[in-house]
C-alpha positions, 0 to 999 in steps of 0.5 A: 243818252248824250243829251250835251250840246257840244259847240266848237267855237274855234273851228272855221268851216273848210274851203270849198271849191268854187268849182265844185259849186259850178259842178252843181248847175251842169246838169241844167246848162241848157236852162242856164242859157236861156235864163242868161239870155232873158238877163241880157236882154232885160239889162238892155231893155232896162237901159234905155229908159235913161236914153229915153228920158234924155230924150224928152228932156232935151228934145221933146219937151224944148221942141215942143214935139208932142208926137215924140214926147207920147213915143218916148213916154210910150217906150218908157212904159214899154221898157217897164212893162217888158221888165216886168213880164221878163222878171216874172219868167226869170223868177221861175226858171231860176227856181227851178233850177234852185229846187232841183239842185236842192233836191240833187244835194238831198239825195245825194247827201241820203244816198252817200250816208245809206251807204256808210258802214255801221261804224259811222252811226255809231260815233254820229248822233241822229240829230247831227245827221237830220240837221245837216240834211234838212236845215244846212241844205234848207239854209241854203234854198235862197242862195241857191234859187236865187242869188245866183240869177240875182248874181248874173242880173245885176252883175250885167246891169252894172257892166251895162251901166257902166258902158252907158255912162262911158258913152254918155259922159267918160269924164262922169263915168270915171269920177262914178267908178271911183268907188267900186275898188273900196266897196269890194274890199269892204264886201269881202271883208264882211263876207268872210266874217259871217262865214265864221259865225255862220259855220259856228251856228250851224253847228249849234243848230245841230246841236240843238236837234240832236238834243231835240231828238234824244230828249223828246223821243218816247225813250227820252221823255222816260228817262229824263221824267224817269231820273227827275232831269225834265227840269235840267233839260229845259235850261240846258235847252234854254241856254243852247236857244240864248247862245243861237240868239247871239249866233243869229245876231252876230250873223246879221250884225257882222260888218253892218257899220261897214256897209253903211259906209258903202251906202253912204258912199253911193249916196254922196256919188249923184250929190258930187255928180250934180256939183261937177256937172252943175259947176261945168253948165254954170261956168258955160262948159260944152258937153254936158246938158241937163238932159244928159246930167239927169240921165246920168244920174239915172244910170248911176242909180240903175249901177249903183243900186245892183252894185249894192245888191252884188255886194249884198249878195258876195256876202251872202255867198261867202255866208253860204259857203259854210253850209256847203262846206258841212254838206260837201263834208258829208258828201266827201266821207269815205265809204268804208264798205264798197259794192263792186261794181260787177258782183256776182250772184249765187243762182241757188242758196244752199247757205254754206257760211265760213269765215275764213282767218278773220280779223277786224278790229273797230279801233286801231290796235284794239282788235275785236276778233283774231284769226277766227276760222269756223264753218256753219254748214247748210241748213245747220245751227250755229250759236256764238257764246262768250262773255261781253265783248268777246266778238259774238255780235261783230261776227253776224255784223261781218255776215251781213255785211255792216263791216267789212274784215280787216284780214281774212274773207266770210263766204256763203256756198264758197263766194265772198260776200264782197263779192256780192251785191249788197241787195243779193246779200240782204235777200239771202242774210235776214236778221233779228236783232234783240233791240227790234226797231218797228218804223211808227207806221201800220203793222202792214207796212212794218211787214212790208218794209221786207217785202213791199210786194206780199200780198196781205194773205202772206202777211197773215201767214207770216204773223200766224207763224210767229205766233202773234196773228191772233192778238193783231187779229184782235185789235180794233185796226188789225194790220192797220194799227199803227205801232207808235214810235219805236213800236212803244204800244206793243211790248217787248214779246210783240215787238220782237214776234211782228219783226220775226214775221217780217225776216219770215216774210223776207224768207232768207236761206241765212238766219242771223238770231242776235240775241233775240230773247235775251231782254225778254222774261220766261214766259215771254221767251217761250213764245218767241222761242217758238217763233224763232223756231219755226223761223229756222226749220230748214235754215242756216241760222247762227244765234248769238245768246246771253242765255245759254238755255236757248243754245242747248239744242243747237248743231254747233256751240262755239265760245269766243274769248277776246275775239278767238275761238276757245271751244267748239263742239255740242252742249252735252259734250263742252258740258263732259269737258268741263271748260269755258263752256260749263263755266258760263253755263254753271255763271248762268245757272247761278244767276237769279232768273228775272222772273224771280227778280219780278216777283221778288219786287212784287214782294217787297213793293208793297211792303216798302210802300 
């Protein structure tokens, strides 16, 4: 179990589009619109309460105009009023939008990686896969909910300022607009240092749930108390946690002295604005009253604090680019095991499997099976033997489809099964594999994931069938007891009995047996042997086994040795020709059977203790 916590500190996120993030909002262009239209008319009604502070300044208050002074204080009141209430609605809509487009990138990222091939899960850990759905697309809810509204609000806050202080003053106007140039370097700058840092903390916090998963599951709580390691795990734990701490830090701290620069900026801009229009009152200059210099200042602040938060929320975004990047990298896998998009169907399942010059290789260069030709006939049995990795599971992989073969073709009743659609293909290929997965949910829903719609009399019946009815029967809970992660309050013989009765619920015509007793003892294998046995009365069923004693009766005997068919043929008659298949037979014999190995620990145990 791979508990290391792996952190490229070197590795930069890759670009990303800015197209592609566009691509995103498509589907919502017609909320997009009215959310642009409530940010334009907010920045104009946010406006004009300069213009109406001007007003009483200069004109009401001088005159003495009452009427005037309560219209324009009314007016200010409105305009704030009319901001608020404009705020309230933008807010929603903007969250809306933000938590569909969440929800979008979810089901995407879930629907892509459904359709990976086996080999994909096999070189990615669990907690890889969790972190990047839940926590890079979690990360990203602020930026996606709100900065983009934030973007457009204060973006026309600012050109809207920004032409109010032209028409107000031009000579004010350009002194204030000085700044801007500086600020967006300094932006951009910061921005593209968090990113880095962001892109290594996502990172460590994948890490961190991929130990997470492992080591605090049912079988990693065993083995780590198991191998004395509980201790270990806390501090590797420990100093992944620090090193996150320093991630979150230098995210946060990136650029800070930069930024202050910018705030100290924006501050000196009014101090400067006062002095200049100050000198220009005091030396008799025309053109500048001190309405319009205190409406000036207004109109500052209202640009330059959006300027701020633009500059705040570019920084945010070049953050967030790293979070979509890891996303998009998922999104942009490419899928190995494609379904066409015309399949065919087979109206009757007869159950005629062949592989046909098979070849197919995991890595590169190594290949795992060469030239494989064999045909199960319907309603037959097949049993696949051979030493450890001489291809006997990657075959049942190809039948059902978790692969696709680099050379050659595997057909039932004469059509590819590429040919197939992948649900047409799980309805007629059913599997029971040695390491039996049962989801942490009730017996009845476990039978169910085969079949959602069976009814409970069905349920019974498939359970009576695999011979464990009567001990769900006796539970206090019956078919509402739930399993426990992984199935860990039934044993090994339960377990794999409740998935026997859940392919015998799916009741496919093709049976895939992977080697489903090889872990279980004597007396156990019995009884799931039965199972299994009336689970293939009438089935076309390939059995890969560990313990030949199981294959004896089977139609058709097959030995693989690195990938290539060596022998074929029944059990007594591979005995009579005394090769590959009497050799293993006689290795099998002459192992020591793991009953006696319990009662041998049995003996010694107590002597021991």
């Amino acid at each position: 179990m791979a508990m290391s916590l792996v952190l490229d500190r070197a590795a930069d996120a890759p670009p990303v589009d800015p197209r592609r993030l566009l691509r995103l909002f498509r589907p919502y262009r017609a909320r997009l619109a009215l959310l642009a239209v409530l940010i334009g008319i907010s920045a104009l009604v946010g406006l004009a309460a300069p213009f109406l502070l001007r007003g009483i300044i200069d004109d009401a208050i001088p005159s003495g105009d009452r009427v005037l002074l309560t219209l324009l204080a009314l007016g200010m009141l409105g305009s704030a009023s009319a901001l608020a209430l404009l705020g309230v609605v933008q807010t929603l809509i903007s969250t809306l939008i933000g938590q569909r487009i969440m929800r979008d990138l979810r089901v995407a990222v879930y629907s892509h990686l459904q359709r990976m091939s086996l080999a994909f899960f096999t070189r990615t850990r669990t907690g890889e896969v969790q972190s990047r759905i839940a926590n890079d697309i979690g990360d990203m809810q602020a930026i996606v909910t709100s900065a983009g509204t934030a973007l457009a609000t204060n973006l026309t806050v600012v050109l809207a300022s920004a032409v109010a202080m032209l028409a107000m003053d031009w000579r004010l106007a350009l002194l204030s607009f000085v700044l801007v140039p500086f600020t967006v370097g300094i932006s951009r700058r910061v921005g593209a240092a968090r990113r880095r840092i962001a892109t290594r903390r996502q990172r460590q916090i994948a890490a961190m749930n991929s130990q997470v998963q492992e080591s605090l599951s049912v079988s990693g709580i065993l083995l780590g108390r198991g191998m004395g390691r509980s201790g270990a795990l806390v501090e590797q734990f420990t100093r992944a946690s620090d090193h996150l701490v320093e991630l979150e830090v230098g995210v946060e701290m990136a650029g800070r002295w930069r930024q202050s620069t910018i705030s100290i900026a924006f501050a000196a801009v009014p101090a400067v604005t006062y002095l200049v229009g100050g000198l220009a009152l005091t030396g008799g200059r025309s053109g500048i009253s001190v309405g319009t210099l205190i409406a000036f200042t207004t109109l500052q602040a209202a640009m330059f604090g959006p300027l701020n938060a633009l500059m705040r929320i570019g920084v945010q975004i070049q953050t967030s680019l790293a979070l979509f990047a890891r996303v998009f990298e998922y999104l942009d896998l490419p899928i190995d095991v494609v379904e066409r998009a015309d399949p065919v169907t087979i109206d009757q399942v007869q159950g005629t499997v062949r592989y046909e010059n098979i070849g197919f290789a995991y890595e590169p260069g190594e290949p795992i099976l060469r030239d494989v030709t064999l045909e199960v006939p319907a309603g037959s049995t097949l049993a696949i033997v051979g030493a450890t990795g001489s291809g006997k599971t990657t075959m049942t992989y190809l039948l059902a489809r978790l692969y696709d073969p680099d050379q050659g073709r595997v057909t039932i009743d004469g059509v590819d099964i590429r040919d197939l659609s992948f649900d047409s293909l799980a309805r007629i290929v059913g599997i029971v594999s040695q390491e039996t997965y049962l989801l942490n949910a009730s017996i009845a829903e476990n039978l169910r994931f085969s079949r959602p719609d069976a009814s409970d009399e069905e349920l019974v019946a498939a359970a009576r069938a695999a011979r464990i009815h009567d001990l769900i029967a006796s539970l206090p809970d019956g078919y509402d007891t739930v399993v426990g992660e992984r199935g860990y309050r039934f044993s090994g013989g339960e377990k794999q009995r409740i998935a026997i009765a859940r392919t015998m619920l799916r009741n496919a015509p093709v049976l895939i047996l992977d080697e489903a007793t090889s872990a279980l003892d004597t007396a156990t294998e019995q009884a799931v042997q039965a199972a299994l046995d009336d689970l293939s009365a009438g089935r076309t069923t390939i059995m890969v086994a560990h313990r030949l004693s199981t294959v004896r009766h089977a139609d058709r005997i097959v030995v693989l040795e690195r990938g290539r068919i060596v022998e074929s043929g029944g059990h007594d008659e591979l005995l009579l020709r005394g090769g590959w298949y009497a050799a293993l037979v006689a290795a099998d014999r002459s192992a020591p059977s793991r009953d006696s190995a319990v009662q041998h620990v049995a003996v010694v145990g107590p002597e021991v203790a």
